[in-house]
C-alpha positions as CSV (number, residue, x, y, z in Angstrom):
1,X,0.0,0.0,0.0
2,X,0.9,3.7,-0.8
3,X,1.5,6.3,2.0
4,X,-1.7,8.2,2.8
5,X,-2.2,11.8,1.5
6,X,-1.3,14.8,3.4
7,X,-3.6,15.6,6.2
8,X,-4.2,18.7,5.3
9,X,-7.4,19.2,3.8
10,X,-11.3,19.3,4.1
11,X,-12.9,17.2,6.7
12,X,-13.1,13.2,5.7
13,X,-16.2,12.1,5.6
14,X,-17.3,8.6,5.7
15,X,-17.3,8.0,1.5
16,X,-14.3,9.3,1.3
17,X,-12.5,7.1,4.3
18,X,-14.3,3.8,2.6
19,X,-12.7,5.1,-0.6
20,X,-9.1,4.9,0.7
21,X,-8.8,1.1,-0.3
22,X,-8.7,1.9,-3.9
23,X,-6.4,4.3,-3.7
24,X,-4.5,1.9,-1.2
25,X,-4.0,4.5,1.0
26,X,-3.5,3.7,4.6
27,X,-5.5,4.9,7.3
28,X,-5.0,6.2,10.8
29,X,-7.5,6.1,13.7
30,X,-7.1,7.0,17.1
31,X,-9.6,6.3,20.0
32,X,-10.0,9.7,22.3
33,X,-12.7,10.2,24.4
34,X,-11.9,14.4,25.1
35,X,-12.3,17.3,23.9
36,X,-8.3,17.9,24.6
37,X,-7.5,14.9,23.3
38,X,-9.3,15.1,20.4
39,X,-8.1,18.3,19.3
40,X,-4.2,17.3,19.4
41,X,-5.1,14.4,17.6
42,X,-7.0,16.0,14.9
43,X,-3.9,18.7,14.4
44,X,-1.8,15.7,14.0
45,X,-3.6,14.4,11.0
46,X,-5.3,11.4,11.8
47,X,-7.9,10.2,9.5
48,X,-10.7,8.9,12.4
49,X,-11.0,9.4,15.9
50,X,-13.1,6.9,17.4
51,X,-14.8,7.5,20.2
52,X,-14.5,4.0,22.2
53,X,-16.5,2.6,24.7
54,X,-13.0,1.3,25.9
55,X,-13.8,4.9,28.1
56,X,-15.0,2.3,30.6
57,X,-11.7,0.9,30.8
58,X,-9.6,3.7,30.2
59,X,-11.3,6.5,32.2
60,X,-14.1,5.3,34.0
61,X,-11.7,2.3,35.5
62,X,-14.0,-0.3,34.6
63,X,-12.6,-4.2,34.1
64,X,-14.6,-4.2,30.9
65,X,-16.4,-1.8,28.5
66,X,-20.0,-3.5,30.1
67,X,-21.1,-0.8,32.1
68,X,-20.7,1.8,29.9
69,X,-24.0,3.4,29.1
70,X,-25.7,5.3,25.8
71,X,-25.6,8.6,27.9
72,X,-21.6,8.4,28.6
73,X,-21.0,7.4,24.9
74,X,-23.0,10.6,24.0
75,X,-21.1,12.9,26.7
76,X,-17.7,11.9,25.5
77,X,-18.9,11.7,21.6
78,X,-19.9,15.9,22.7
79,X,-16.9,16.3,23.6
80,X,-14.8,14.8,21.0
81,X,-17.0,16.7,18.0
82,X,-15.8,20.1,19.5
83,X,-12.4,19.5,19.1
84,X,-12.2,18.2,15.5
85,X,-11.9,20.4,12.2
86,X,-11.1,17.4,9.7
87,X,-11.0,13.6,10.8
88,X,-14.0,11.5,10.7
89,X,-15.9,10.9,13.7
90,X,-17.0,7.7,14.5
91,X,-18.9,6.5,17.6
92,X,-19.0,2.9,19.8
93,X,-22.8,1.9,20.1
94,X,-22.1,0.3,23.8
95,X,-23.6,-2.6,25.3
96,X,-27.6,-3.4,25.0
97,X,-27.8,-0.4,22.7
98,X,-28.4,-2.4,19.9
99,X,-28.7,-6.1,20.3
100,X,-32.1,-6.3,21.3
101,X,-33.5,-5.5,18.2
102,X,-32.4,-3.6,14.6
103,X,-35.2,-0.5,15.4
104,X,-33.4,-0.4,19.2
105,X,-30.0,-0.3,16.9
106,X,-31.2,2.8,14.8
107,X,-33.0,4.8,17.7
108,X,-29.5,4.4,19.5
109,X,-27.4,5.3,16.7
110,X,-30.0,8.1,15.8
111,X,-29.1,9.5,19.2
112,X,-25.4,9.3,18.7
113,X,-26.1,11.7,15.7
114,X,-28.4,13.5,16.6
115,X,-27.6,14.5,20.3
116,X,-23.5,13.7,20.5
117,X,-22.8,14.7,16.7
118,X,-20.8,11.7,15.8
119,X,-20.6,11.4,11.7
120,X,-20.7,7.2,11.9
121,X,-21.3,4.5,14.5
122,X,-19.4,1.2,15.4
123,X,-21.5,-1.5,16.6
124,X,-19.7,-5.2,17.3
125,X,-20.3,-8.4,15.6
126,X,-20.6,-9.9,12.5
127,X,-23.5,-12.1,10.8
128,X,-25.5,-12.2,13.9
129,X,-25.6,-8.2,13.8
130,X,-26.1,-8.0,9.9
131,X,-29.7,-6.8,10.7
132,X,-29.0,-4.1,13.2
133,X,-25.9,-2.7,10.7
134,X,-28.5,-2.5,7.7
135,X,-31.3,-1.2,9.5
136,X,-28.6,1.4,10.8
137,X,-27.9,2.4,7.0
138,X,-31.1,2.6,5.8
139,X,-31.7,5.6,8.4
140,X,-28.9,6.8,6.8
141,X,-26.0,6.8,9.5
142,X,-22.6,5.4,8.3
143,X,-21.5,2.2,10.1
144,X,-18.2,1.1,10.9
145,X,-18.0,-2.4,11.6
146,X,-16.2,-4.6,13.8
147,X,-15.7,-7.9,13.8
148,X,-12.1,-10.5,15.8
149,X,-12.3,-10.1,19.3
150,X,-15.6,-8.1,20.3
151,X,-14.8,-7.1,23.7
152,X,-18.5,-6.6,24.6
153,X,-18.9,-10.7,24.3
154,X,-16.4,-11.0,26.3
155,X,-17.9,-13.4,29.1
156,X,-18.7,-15.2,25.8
157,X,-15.2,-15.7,24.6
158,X,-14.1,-16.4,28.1
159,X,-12.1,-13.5,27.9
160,X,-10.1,-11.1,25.7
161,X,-8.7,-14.0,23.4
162,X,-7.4,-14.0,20.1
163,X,-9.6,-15.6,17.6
164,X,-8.5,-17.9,15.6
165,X,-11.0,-18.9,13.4
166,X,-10.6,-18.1,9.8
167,X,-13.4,-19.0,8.2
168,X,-15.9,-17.8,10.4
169,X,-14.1,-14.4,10.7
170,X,-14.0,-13.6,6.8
171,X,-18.1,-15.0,7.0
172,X,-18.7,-12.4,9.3
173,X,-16.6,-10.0,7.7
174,X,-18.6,-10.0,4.1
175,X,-21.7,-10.2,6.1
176,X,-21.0,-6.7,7.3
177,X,-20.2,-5.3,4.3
178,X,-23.0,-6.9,2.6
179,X,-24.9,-4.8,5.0
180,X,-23.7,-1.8,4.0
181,X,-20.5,-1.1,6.6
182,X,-18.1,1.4,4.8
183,X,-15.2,0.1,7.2
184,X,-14.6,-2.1,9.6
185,X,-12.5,-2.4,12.9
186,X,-10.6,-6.2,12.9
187,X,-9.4,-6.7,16.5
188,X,-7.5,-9.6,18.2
189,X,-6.4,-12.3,15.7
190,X,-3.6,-14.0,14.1
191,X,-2.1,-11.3,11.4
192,X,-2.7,-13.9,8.4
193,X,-6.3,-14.1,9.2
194,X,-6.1,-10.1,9.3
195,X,-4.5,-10.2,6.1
196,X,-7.0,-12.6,4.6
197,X,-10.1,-10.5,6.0
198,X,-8.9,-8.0,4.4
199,X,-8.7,-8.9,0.6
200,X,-11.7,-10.6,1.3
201,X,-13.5,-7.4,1.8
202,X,-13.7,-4.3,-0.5
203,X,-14.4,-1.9,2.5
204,X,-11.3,-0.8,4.6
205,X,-10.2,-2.6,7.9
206,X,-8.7,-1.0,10.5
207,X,-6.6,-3.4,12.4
208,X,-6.5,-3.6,16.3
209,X,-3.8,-6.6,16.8
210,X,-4.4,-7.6,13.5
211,X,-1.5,-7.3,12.0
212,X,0.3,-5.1,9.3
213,X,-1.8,-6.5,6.5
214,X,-4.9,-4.3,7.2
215,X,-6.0,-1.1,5.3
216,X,-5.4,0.8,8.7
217,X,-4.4,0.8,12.3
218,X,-5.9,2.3,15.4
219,X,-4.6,2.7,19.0
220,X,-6.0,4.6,21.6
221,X,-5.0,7.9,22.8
222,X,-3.8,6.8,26.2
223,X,-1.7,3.5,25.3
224,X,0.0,5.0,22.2
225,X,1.4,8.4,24.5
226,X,1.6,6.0,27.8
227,X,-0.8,7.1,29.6
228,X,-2.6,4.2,30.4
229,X,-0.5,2.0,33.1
230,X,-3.1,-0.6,34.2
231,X,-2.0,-3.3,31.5
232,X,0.4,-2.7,27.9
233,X,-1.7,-5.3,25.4
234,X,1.0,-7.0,23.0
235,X,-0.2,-5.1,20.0
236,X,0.3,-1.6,21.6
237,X,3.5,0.4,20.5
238,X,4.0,3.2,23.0
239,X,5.3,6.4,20.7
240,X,5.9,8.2,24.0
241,X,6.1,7.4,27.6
242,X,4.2,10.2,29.3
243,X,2.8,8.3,32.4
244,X,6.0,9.0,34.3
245,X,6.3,12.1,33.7
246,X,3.1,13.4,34.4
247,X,3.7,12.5,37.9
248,X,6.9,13.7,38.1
249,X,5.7,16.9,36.9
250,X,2.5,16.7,39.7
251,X,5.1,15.8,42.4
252,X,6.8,19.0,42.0
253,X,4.0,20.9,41.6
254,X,3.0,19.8,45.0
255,X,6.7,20.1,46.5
256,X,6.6,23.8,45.2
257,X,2.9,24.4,46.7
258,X,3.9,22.7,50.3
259,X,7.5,25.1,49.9
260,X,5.6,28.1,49.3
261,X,7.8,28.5,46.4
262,X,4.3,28.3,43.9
263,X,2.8,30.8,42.9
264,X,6.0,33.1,42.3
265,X,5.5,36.8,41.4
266,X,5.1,36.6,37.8
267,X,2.1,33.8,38.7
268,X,0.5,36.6,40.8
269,X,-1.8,39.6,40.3
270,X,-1.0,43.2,41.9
């Protein structure tokens, strides 16, 4: 695949991301869940923030996405929207949003539009959700698939394991894009199986411990700057190490404030 274009431009919209895999043009995603966050991320030219229920893990300290609710994924979807000029904007449908039924799946992501402003949603699974992800369309809301390790089946799984199976994988990948996915996120398997998902597909996948062989990567915000210290998953590179040095930074903000050496003069009003 080529490099991608310069990231300098108008906003991406969700045609224009599915589009990518003709040019063969590979595409970064970030998962952010702040307006702060976003913002950098956007500056930095990144194609796709998503905005990941993994804020249950990440921010809210949760063990597992499960208890993260429709109202927090429109808060931090908000959020995110005010900080971004140009990347696509796409938004985790959380758990029991959308499995009950494909009109509970489009009055959900309906709400992600409509109240938190996302341009696309991401809901998990593959031919067993092939109902919800068209119904979704048809109300016209872009959907970004997701098929590999679903993290919101994880008592299912029996935890966050890498799947393995091939066959059943690339079913449920065609399945979504059958539907009408433009894209889809490919998480936790063996990188030939991401590699063969994604020739078998003509929408872009966007590998999460996938492997290189995907049409683009995504990280979150927190793991690839460090920020995160709980656990490092194999698949995560850590461009910067920032954890440390926040709290270096805090600890001597707080031996300056217990000195009485903060706030100086210049920190001061006369």
């Amino acid at each position: 695949m080529s490099a991608a274009p310069s990231p300098v431009g108008r906003p991406v919209t969700a045609p224009e991301f599915r589009a990518a895999k003709a040019r063969a043009a590979r595409l970064a995603v970030v998962t952010a869940y702040d307006y702060t966050s976003a913002r950098l991320v956007d500056e930095a030219g990144v194609d796709a923030i998503l905005v990941g229920d993994s804020v249950g893990m990440v921010v809210q300290g949760h063990p597992t996405s499960l208890p993260v609710t429709l109202r927090d994924m429109i808060y931090h979807t908000r959020c995110v929207v005010r900080g971004v000029k140009r990347a696509l904007v796409v938004a985790d449908l959380p758990f029991l949003s959308y499995q009950v039924s494909p009109r509970q799946a489009v009055r959900s992501a309906g709400r992600l539009v409509k109240e938190g402003g996302a341009q696309a949603v991401k809901l998990e699974g593959g031919e067993r959700m092939a109902a919800a992800v068209r119904a979704v369309v048809d109300a016209g809301i872009p959907v970004m698939g997701h098929v590999g390790l679903t993290p919101q089946a994880v008592h299912q799984m029996g935890g966050f394991k890498v799947q393995r199976e091939a066959d059943r994988l690339i079913a449920d990948a065609k399945a979504v894009e059958a539907a009408g996915a433009f894209s889809m996120v490919v998480e936790g398997v063996p990188a030939e199986v991401g590699a063969a998902v994604t020739a078998a597909v003509g929408v872009p996948t966007v590998g999460i411990g996938a492997g290189p062989g995907c049409d683009g990567q995504v990280l979150v915000y927190h793991d690839l700057l460090g920020l995160f210290q709980d656990f490092v998953p194999k698949f995560v590179k850590r461009y910067a190490d920032l954890g440390p040095q926040v709290t270096a930074a805090v600890g001597a903000y707080c031996r300056e404030v217990r000195a009485g050496t903060f706030p100086g003069p210049e920190h001061s009003f006369r």
